[in-house]
C-alpha positions as CSV (number, residue, x, y, z in Angstrom):
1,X,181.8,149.4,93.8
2,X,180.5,146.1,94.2
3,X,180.3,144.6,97.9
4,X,179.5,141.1,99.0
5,X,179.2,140.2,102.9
6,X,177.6,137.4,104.9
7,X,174.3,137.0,106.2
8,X,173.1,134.8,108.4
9,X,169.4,134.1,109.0
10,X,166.9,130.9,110.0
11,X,164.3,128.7,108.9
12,X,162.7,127.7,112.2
13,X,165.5,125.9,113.7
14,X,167.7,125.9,111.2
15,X,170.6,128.2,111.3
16,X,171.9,129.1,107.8
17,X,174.3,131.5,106.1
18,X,174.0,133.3,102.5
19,X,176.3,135.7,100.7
20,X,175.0,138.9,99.6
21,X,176.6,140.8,96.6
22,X,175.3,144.5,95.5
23,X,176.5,148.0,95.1
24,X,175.7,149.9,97.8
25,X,175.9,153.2,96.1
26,X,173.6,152.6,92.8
27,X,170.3,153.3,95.0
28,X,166.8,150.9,95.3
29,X,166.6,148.1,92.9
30,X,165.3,144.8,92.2
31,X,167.1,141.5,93.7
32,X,167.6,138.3,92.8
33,X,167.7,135.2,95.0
34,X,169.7,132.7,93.7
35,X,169.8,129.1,95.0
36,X,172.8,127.1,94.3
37,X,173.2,123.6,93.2
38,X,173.3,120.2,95.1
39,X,176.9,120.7,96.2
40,X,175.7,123.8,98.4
41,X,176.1,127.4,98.6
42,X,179.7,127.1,96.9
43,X,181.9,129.4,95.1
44,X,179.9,128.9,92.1
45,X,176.7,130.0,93.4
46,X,178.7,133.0,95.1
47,X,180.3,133.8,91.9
48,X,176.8,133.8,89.9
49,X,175.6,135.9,92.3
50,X,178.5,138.7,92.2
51,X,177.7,138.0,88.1
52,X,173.9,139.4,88.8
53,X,174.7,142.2,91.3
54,X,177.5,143.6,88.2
55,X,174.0,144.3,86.6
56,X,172.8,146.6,88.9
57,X,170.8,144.1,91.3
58,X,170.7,143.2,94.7
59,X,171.5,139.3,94.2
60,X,171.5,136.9,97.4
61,X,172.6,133.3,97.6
62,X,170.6,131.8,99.9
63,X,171.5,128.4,101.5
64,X,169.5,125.7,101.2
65,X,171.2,123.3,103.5
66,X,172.6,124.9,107.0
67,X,175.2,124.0,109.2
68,X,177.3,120.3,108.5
69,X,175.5,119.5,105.5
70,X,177.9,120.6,102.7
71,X,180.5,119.0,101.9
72,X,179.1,115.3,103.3
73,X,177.3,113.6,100.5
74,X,175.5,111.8,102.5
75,X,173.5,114.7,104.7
76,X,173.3,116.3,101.3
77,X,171.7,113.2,99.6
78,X,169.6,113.5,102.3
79,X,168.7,117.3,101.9
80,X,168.0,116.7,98.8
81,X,165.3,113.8,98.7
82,X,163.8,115.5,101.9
83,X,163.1,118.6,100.1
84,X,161.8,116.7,96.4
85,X,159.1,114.6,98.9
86,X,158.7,117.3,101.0
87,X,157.5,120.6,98.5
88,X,156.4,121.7,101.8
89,X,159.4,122.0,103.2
90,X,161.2,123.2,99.7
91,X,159.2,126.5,100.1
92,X,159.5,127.2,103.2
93,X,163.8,127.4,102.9
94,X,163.1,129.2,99.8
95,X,161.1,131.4,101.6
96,X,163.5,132.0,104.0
97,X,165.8,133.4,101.8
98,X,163.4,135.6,100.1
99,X,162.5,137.6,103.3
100,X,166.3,138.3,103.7
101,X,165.8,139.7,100.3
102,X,162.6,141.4,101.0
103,X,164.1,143.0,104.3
104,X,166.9,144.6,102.5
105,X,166.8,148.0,102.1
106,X,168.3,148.4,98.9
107,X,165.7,146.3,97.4
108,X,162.5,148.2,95.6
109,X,159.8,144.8,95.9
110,X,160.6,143.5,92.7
111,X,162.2,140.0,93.3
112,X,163.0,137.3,90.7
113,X,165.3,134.1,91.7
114,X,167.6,131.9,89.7
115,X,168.8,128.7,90.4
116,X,171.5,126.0,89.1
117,X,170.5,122.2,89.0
118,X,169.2,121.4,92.2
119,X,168.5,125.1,92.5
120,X,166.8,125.0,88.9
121,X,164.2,122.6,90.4
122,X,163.8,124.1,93.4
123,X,162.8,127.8,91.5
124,X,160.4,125.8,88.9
125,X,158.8,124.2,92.0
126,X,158.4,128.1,93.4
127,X,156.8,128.7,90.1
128,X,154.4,125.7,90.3
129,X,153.2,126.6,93.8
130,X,151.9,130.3,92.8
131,X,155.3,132.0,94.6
132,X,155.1,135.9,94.7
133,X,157.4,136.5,92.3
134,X,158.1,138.1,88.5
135,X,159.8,134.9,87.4
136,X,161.9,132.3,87.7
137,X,165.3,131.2,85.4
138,X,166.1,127.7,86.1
139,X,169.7,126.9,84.8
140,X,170.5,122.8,83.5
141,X,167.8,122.3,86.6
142,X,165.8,119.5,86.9
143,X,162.0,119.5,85.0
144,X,160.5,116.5,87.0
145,X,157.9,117.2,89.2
146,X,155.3,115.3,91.6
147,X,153.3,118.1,91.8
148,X,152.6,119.7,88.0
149,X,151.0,122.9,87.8
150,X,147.3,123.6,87.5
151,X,145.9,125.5,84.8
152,X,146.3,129.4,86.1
153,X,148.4,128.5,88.7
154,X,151.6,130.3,87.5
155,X,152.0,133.8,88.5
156,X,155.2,134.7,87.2
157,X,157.3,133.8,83.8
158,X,159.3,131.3,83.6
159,X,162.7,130.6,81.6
160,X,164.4,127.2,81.3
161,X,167.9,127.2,80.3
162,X,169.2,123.2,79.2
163,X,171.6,121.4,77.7
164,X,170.5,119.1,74.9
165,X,173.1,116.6,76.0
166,X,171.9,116.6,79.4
167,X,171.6,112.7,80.1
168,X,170.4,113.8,83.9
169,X,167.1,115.3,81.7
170,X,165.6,112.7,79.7
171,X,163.7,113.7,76.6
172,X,160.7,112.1,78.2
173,X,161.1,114.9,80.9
174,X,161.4,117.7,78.7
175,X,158.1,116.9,77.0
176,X,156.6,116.1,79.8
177,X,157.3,119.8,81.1
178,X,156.1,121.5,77.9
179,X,152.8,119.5,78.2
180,X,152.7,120.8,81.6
181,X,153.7,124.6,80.9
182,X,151.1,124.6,77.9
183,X,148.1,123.5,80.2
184,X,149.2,125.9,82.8
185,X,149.2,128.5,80.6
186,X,152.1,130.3,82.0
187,X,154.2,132.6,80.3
188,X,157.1,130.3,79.8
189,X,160.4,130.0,77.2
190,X,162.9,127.5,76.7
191,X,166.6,127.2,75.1
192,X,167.8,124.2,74.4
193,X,171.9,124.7,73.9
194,X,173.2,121.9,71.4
195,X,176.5,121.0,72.9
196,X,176.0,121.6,76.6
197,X,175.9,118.6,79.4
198,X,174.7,118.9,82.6
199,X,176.2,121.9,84.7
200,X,177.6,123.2,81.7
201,X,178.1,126.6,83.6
202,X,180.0,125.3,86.2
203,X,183.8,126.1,85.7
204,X,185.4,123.5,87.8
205,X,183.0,120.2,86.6
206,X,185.4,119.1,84.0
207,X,185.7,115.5,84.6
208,X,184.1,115.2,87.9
209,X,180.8,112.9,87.2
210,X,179.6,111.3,84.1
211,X,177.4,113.8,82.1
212,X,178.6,117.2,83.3
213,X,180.9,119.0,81.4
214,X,181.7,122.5,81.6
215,X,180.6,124.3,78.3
216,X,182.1,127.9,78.0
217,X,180.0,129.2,74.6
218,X,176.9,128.0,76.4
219,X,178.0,130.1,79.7
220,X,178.1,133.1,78.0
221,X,175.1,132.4,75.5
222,X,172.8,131.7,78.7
223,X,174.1,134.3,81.0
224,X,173.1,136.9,78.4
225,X,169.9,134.9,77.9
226,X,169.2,135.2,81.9
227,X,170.3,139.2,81.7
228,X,168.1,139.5,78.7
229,X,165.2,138.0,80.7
230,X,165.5,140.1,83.5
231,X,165.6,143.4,82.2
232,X,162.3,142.2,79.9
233,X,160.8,141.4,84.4
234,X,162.2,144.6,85.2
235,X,161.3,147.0,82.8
C-alpha cells in the first residue's frame, strides 16, 4: 500500500520540506526526485509524485523554495531569477533533495528526477552540468540555457516532453536545444504533442494565464511516455 509522509531537510540555511510517496512493503528500488513547477511544491507536484511511486518507485518532491516563498509571487519571482543566474545555486537545492533520496533506505542507488516547467529547466540544467544521474524527463520545461552543454558532457539520457502550442517555448528555443543536444552528443529524445499549451498536465490551469491550458490526451500520452522511459533507465 502506497504511503506518503513529510520530510524535512536543509540546504545550508535553508529549511525546506518535501513529500515522499512509496510503498513500503515492495523492497529496494529506484527513486525519482521530482521538482515541481514555479508555483512550488503544490498538490500537483505531490500528486505526480504519488503517480511515480504507483510504479514501484521511491518518488520524492523536493522543494525548491523553503519557508514564505510559495504562495507570494514576488519571493517566488525572485526564486526563480536567482536560481536561472545562479546555476550554482540551482544545483546545490537540487542536490539537496537528492541526498534525501540517496539516504533513503528503500532506495537501491539508481536515481532519475523529473520535473514540471520550472522544474523541467531546472532537471535539463542537472543534465548540462554532468549530474550523477541515469536521466532526466523534463515536462513543458523550459529549453533556454546560459550555460549549453559541452560536447561529452552529458552523463545521463535525457527526455523532453512539449507542447507544440507552447507560446512560453519559442521555436527559436526548440532548435536552439536540438543544436545543443546534437553537439553534446547525449543520448536525448523529444515529443512534441500537437495540441498541448504550456502546463498542459496540470489539472487546475484551465483559464489561469494566457498559454496554459490543461490538455488531458497529452497527460496520459506523456505520463506513459515518462513510465516508458524509466523502465528503458531501469532495466
Amino acid at each position: 500500500m502506497l504511503e506518503t509522509k513529510t520530510i524535512t531537510y536543509r540546504d545550508g540555511e535553508t529549511h525546506l520540506t518535501g513529500f515522499l510517496a512509496a510503498d513500503p512493503a515492495a523492497g529496494q528500488r529506484p527513486g525519482v526526485l521530482v521538482v515541481h513547477g514555479g508555483a512550488g511544491l503544490d498538490d500537483h507536484a505531490k500528486g505526480r509524485a504519488r503517480r511515480l511511486a504507483a510504479l514501484g518507485l521511491v518518488a520524492f518532491a523536493c522543494d525548491m523554495y523553503g519557508e514564505g516563498v510559495m504562495g507570494n509571487r514576488e519571493r517566488v519571482m525572485g526564486c526563480i531569477s536567482q536560481f536561472r543566474n545562479d546555476p550554482p545555486s540551482l544545483f546545490r537545492r537540487t542536490q539537496a533533495g537528492i541526498e534525501v533520496l540517496k539516504a533513503h533506505p528503500l532506495i537501491d542507488g539508481r536515481i532519475a528526477a523529473v520535473g514540471y516547467c520550472f522544474g523541467g529547466m531546472t532537471v535539463l540544467e542537472l543534465a548540462r552540468s554532468g549530474a550523477d544521474l541515469l536521466g532526466v524527463i523534463s515536462v513543458h520545461g523550459s529549453l533556454e540555457t546560459k550555460r549549453p552543454a559541452e560536447p561529452g558532457s552529458i552523463k545521463c539520457k535525457i527526455l523532453v516532453l512539449h507542447g507544440a502550442l507552447d507560446p512560453h517555448v519559442p521555436l527559436s528555443h526548440l532548435h536552439s536545444f536540438e543544436e545543443e543536444m546534437i553537439r553534446s552528443g547525449a543520448d536525448w529524445q523529444l515529443f512534441m504533442y500537437g495540441a498541448a499549451m504550456h502546463g498542459f498536465t496540470h489539472e487546475a490551469a484551465i483559464g489561469q494565464q494566457p498559454g496554459v491550458a490543461y490538455h488531458a490526451l497529452t497527460d496520459t500520452r506523456s505520463f506513459e511516455a515518462i513510465r516508458s522511459f524509466l523502465a528503458e533507465l531501469f532495466s
